[in-house]
C-alpha positions in Angstrom: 24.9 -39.0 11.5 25.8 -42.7 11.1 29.6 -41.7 12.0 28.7 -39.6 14.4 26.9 -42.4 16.7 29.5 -44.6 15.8 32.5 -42.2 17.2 30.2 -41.7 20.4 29.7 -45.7 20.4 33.3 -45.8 20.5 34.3 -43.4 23.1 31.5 -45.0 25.2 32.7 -48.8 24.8 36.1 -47.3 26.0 35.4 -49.0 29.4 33.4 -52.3 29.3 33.0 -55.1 31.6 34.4 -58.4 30.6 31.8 -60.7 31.6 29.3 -61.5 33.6 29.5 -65.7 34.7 28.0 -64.9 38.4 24.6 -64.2 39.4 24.1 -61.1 40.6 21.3 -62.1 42.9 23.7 -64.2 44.9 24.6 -62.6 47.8 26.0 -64.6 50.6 28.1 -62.0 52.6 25.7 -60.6 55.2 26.6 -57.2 56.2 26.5 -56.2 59.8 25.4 -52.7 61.4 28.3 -51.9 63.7 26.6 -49.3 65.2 24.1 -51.2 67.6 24.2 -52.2 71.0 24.3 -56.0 71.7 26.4 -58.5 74.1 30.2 -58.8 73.7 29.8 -62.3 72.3 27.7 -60.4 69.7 30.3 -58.0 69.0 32.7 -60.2 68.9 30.6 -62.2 66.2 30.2 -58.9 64.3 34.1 -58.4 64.1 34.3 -62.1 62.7 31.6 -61.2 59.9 33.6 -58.0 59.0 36.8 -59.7 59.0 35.8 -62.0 56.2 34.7 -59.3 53.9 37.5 -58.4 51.4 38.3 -54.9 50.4 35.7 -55.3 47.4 33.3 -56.7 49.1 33.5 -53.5 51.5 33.2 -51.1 48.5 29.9 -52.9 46.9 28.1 -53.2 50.6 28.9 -49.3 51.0 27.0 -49.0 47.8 24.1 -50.6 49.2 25.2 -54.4 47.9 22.9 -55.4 51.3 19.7 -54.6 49.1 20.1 -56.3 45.8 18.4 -59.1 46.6 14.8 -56.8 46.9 16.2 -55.5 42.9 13.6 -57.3 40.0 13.6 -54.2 37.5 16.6 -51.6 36.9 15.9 -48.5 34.3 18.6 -46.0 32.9 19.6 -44.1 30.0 22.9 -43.9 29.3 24.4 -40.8 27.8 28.2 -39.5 27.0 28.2 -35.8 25.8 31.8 -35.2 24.1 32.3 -31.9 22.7 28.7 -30.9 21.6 27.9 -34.0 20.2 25.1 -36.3 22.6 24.8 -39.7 22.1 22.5 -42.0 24.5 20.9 -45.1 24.6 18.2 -46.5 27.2 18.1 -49.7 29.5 15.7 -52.1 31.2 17.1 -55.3 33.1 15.2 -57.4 35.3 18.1 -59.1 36.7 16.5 -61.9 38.6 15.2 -63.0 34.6 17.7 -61.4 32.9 15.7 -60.2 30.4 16.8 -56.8 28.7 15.2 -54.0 26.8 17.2 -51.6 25.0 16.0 -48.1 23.3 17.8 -46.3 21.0 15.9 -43.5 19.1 12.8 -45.6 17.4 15.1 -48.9 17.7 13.8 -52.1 20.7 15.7 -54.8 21.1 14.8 -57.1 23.3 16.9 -60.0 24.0 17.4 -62.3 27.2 20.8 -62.9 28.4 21.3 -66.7 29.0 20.6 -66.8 24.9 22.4 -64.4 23.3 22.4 -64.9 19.5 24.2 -63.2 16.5 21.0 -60.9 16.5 21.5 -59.4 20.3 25.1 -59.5 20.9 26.0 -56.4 19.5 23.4 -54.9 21.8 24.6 -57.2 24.7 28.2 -55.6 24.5 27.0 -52.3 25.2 24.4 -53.3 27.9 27.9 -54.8 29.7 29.6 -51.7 29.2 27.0 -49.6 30.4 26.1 -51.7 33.3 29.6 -51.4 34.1 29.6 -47.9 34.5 26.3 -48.0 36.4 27.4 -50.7 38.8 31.3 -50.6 38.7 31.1 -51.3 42.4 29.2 -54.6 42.5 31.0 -55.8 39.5 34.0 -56.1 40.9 32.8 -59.3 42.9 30.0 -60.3 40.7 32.8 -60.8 38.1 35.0 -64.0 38.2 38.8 -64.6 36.5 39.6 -61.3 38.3 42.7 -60.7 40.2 42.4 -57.5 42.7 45.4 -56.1 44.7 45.6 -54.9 48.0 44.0 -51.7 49.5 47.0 -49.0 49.2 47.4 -45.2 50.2 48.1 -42.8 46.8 47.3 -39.7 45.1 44.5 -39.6 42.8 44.9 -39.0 39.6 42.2 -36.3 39.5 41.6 -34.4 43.0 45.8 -35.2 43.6 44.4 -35.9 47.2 45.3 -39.2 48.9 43.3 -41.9 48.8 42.6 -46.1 49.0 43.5 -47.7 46.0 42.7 -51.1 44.6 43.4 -52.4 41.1 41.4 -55.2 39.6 42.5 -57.4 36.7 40.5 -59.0 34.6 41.7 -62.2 32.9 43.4 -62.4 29.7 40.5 -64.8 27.9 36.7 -64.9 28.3 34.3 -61.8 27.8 34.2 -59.2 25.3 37.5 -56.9 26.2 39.8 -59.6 28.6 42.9 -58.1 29.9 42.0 -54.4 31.0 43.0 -53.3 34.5 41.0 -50.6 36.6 42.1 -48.6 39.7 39.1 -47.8 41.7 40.3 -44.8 44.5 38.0 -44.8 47.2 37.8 -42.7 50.6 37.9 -44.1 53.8 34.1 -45.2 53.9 34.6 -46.8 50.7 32.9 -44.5 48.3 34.5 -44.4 44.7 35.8 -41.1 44.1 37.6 -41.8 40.6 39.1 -44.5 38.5 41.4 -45.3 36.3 40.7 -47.9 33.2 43.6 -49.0 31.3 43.4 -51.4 28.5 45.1 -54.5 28.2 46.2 -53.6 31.2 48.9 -51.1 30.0 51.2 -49.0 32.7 49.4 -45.5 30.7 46.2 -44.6 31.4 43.4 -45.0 28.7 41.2 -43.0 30.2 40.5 -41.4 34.0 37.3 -40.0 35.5 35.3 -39.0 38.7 32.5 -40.5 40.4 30.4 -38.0 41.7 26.9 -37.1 41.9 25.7 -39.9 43.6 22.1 -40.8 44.4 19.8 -43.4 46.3 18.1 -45.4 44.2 15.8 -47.9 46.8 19.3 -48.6 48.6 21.6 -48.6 45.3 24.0 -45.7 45.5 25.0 -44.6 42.4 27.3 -42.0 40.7 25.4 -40.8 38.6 28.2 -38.5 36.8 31.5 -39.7 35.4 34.0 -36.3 34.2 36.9 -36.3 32.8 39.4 -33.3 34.0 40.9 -32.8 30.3 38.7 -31.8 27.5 34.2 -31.3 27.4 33.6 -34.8 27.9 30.9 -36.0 30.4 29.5 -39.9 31.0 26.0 -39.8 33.2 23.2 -41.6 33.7 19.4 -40.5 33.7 15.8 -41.3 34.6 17.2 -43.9 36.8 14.3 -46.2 38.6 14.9 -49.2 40.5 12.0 -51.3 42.1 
C-alpha cells in the first residue's frame, strides 16, 4: 500500500508550482465590464485599463481573478485515478492567513505557510502542486521569476484545433521544482483548454492534459477535470467550497 501512494504521489507531483513569493490577495488590476453604456471619455478610459492588462492577466480575470479579494476559505480534495489505482488527499487554505489543513486518510496536518518547518514541508510541496492545478490560471501572475512569451496561434496538442498559446518559464533557482516550462492553450475568451508541462523546460513534453469541466465556485471558475488523451489516467478535483 505504502508504494502504491508513493507511485500516485509521484505521478501527482508531476506538475508543481515553483513558489509562491506574492500575495495572492493583492490585486491591483481592476477589470472593466466592456459591455456597458457610458460617455466616450469613459470608453476611452476603459480601452486604457484593458490595454494595460497582459495576456496573463487576461486569462486569470476570465477565471474570475476580479473576485479574489471576497476569497478567506478555499476547500478541495485532490484526486488522480491512474489505472485502477485512487489516490487523494484533502485541502483547506484560508489565503488571507495562510493557514493550511491537510487530510489524508486519518492523517491532519496543519501548518501555516509564512513558517514552514522540517515538520510541514513535505506537506507544503504537495499543497503547491495541488494548488497549482486548482488555480493554474492565477498562478501564472501571482508567481514571480517567471518569464511568459507572447500570445501565438497553434494547434493543440490534444483537440489538434487552433488555438492561443502562451508559455511561462519559471526561473532556474527558488521554489521546490525551478526550471519547468508550461504551455497554457486558451480560446479566444481566454479559457484554458489544455496544457502542456515540461520539466526543466525540455523541447518534449512530460506530460499534456485538458481542462474541462469547469465550474463556478462564488466567482472562481475552475476545471475541475484534467485528462490525459493516452492511457486511464484522470487528475480532478471534488467537494470544492469557496466562501
Amino acid at each position: 500500500m505504502t508504494r502504491l501512494l508513493t507511485t500516485l504521489c509521484m505521478i501527482a507531483l508531476l506538475v508543481s508550482c515553483k513558489s509562491d513569493p506574492k500575495n495572492p490577495n493583492d490585486v491591483s488590476h481592476p477589470i472593466s465590464d466592456t459591455s456597458s453604456k457610458g460617455s466616450t471619455s469613459e470608453k476611452n478610459s476603459t480601452s486604457q485599463i484593458e490595454e494595460k492588462l497582459t495576456v496573463a492577466e487576461e486569462i486569470a480575470y476570465a477565471h474570475g481573478l476580479k473576485n479574489w479579494n471576497e476569497v478567506s476559505q478555499i476547500d478541495f480534495t485532490f484526486n488522480v485515478d491512474n489505472n485502477g489505482n485512487h489516490f487523494e488527499r484533502s485541502w483547506r487554505w484560508n489565503p488571507k492567513t495562510d493557514d493550511v489543513k491537510l487530510t489524508t486518510g486519518k492523517e491532519v496536518i496543519t501548518y501555516n505557510r509564512k513558517s514552514i518547518d522540517s515538520t510541514s514541508i513535505k506537506a507544503d510541496q504537495s499543497f503547491i502542486n495541488d494548488k497549482f492545478w486548482l488555480l493554474a490560471p492565477y498562478q501564472m501572475v501571482w508567481d514571480e521569476g517567471t518569464i511568459i512569451s507572447k500570445s501565438t496561434k497553434e494547434i493543440a496538442p490534444m483537440s489538434k484545433t487552433e488555438l492561443n498559446k502562451i508559455t511561462v518559464l519559471y526561473a532556474n533557482e527558488g521554489g521546490y521544482t525551478p526550471g519547468d516550462a508550461y504551455d497554457f492553450y486558451f480560446d479566444n475568451k481566454h479559457e484554458i483548454k489544455e496544457w502542456i508541462f515540461r520539466k526543466g523546460n525540455t523541447t518534449k513534453p512530460t506530460m499534456i492534459t485538458s481542462f474541462e469541466n469547469y465550474g463556478d465556485f462564488n466567482g472562481l471558475k475552475i476545471a475541475k477535470d484534467h485528462i490525459k488523451s493516452e492511457g486511464n489516467w484522470k487528475l480532478y478535483f471534488t467537494n470544492i467550497t469557496v466562501k
